[in-house]
C-alpha positions in Angstrom: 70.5 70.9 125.0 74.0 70.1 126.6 76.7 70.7 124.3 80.3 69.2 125.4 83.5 70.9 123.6 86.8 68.7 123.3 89.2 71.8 122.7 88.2 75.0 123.7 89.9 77.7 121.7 88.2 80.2 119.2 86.6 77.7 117.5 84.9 76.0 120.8 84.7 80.2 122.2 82.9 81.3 119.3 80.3 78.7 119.0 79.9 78.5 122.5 78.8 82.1 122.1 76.4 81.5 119.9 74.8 78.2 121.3 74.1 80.1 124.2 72.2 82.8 123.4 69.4 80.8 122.4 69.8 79.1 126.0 71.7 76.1 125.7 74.8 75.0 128.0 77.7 74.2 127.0 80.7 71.9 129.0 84.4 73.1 127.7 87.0 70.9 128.3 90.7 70.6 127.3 94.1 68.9 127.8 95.0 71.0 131.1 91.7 70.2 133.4 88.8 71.8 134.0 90.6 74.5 136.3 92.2 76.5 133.8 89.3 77.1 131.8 87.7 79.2 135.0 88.1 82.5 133.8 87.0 81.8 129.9 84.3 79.9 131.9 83.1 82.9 133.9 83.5 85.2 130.8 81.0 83.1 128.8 78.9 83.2 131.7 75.5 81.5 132.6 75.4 78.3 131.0 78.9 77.9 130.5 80.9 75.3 132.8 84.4 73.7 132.4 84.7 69.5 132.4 87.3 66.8 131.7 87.1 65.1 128.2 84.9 62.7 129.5 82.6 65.1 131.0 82.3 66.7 127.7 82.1 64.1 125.9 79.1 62.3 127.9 76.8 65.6 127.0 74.0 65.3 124.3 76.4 66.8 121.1 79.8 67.3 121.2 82.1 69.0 119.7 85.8 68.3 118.7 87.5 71.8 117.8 90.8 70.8 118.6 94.1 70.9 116.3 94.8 68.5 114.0 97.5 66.6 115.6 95.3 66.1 118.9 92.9 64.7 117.5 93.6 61.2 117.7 94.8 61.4 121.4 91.9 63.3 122.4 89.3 60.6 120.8 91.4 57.6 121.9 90.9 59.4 126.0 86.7 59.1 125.7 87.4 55.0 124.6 83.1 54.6 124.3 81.7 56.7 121.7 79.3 54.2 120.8 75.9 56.3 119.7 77.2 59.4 120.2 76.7 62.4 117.9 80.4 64.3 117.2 81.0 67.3 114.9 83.8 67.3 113.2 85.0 71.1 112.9 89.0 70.4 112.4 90.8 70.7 109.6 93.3 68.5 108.7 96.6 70.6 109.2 100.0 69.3 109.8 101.7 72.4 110.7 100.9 75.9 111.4 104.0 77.7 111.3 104.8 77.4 108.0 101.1 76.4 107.2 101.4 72.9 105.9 98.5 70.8 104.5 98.3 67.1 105.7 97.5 64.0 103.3 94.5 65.0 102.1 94.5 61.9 99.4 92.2 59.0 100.0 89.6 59.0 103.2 88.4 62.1 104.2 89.6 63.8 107.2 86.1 63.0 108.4 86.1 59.7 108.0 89.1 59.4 109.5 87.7 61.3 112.8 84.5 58.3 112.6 87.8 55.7 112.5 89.2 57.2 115.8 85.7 57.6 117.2 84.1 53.9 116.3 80.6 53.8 116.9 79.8 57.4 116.8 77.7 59.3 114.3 80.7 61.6 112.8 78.9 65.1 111.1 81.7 67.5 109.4 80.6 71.2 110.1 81.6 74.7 111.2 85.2 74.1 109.5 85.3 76.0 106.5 85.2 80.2 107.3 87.5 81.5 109.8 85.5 82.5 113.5 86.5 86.1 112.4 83.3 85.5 110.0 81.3 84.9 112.6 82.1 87.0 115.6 78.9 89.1 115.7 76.3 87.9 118.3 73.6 89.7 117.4 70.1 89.0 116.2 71.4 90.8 113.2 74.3 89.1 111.9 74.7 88.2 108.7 73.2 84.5 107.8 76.7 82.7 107.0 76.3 79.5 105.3 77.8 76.3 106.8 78.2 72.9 104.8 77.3 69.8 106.5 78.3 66.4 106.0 78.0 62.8 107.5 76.5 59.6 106.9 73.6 59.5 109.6 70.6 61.4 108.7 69.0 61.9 111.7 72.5 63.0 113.3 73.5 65.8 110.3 69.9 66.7 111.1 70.2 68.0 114.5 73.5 69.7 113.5 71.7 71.6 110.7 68.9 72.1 113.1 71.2 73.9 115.6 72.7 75.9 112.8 69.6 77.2 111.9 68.9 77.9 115.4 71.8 80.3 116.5 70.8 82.3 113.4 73.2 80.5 110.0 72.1 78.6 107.2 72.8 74.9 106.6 73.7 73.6 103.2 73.6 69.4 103.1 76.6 68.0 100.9 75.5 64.6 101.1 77.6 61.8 103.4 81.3 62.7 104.8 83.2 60.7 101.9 81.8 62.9 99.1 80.6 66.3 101.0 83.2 65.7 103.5 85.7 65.7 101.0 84.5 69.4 99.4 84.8 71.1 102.6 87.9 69.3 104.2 91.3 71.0 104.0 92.5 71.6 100.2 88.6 71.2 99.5 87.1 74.0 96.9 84.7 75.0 99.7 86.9 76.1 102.3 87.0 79.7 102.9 83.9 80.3 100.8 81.6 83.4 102.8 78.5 82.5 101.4 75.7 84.7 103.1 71.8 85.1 102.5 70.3 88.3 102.4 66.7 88.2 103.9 64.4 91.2 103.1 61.6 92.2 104.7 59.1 94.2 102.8 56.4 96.1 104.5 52.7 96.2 102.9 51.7 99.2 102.1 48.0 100.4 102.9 45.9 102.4 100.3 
């Protein structure tokens, strides 16, 4: 699968990481053009290439890990999104410096991502635990849990899917006005590490 980032700080770098160990390609784009992501690019390495917005955009999932307050500028630059699966993993911030929470009364941050976005199908994920949780690559990381939300089945499907893949646990909260709203900014599940144990037992022989 072809997985197109709009942003491509840690959020876009970590899951890029982890997307591509189990052999997908990802396409990183930002606001600066695809020529100053070469060296992040070449870090990531094989699978990894740099686009426009468009370019990521047009890939089979994408990805908007960008701040807040570029979030409407960098939907409104795609124009079509008609069809399109987006995850949603901002967080609806005003400031960082002091830390300043935006509006979070009424819609969902989430739904306000589907209003930029018309026509695609919006699923809210990978937003609630700092990368920092999830910066080791390894087979034997711990199995982080990660809420997902949206309002197309088939779409939060193949998010939950992935998240499974790269080696996490997906935990459905229903569609992105009620889930949406537990795990958006000010939500109780932000910042909640909830890991699985898995134990293997070996049989013993008589």
């Amino acid at each position: 699968m072809k997985i197109g980032f709009i942003g491509a700080g840690p959020v876009a770098q970590t899951i890029s990481r982890h997307v591509l160990s189990v052999g997908h390609q990802v396409v990183l784009s930002n606001s600066r053009g695809p020529e100053s992501l070469a060296g992040l690019v070449a870090e990531l390495g094989f699978g990894a290439a740099a686009g426009t917005v468009q370019e990521a955009a047009g890939q089979d999932l994408v990805v908007l890990a960008t701040k807040w307050w570029n979030v409407q500028a960098a939907l409104f630059s795609v124009g079509n999104w008609k069809g399109r699966i987006l995850v949603d993993t901002t967080n609806r911030v005003a400031s960082i410096e002091p830390l300043t929470l935006g509006d979070t009364a009424g819609r969902t941050s989430s739904e306000i991502v589907a209003d930029l976005a018309p026509g695609a199908k919006v699923v809210k994920a990978f937003n609630t635990v700092p990368m920092s949780w999830i910066s080791d690559f390894s087979p034997l990381k711990r199995k982080t849990a990660f809420f997902v939300s949206g309002d197309d089945a088939d779409a939060k499907k193949r998010v939950c899917d992935l998240i499974e893949e790269i080696g996490f646990y997906s935990l459905d909260l229903g569609p992105l006005a009620v889930g949406g709203r537990l795990q958006q900014t000010g939500g109780p599940l932000v910042g909640v590490n909830l890991t699985f144990n898995e134990r293997f037992v070996l049989p013993t022989i008589d």
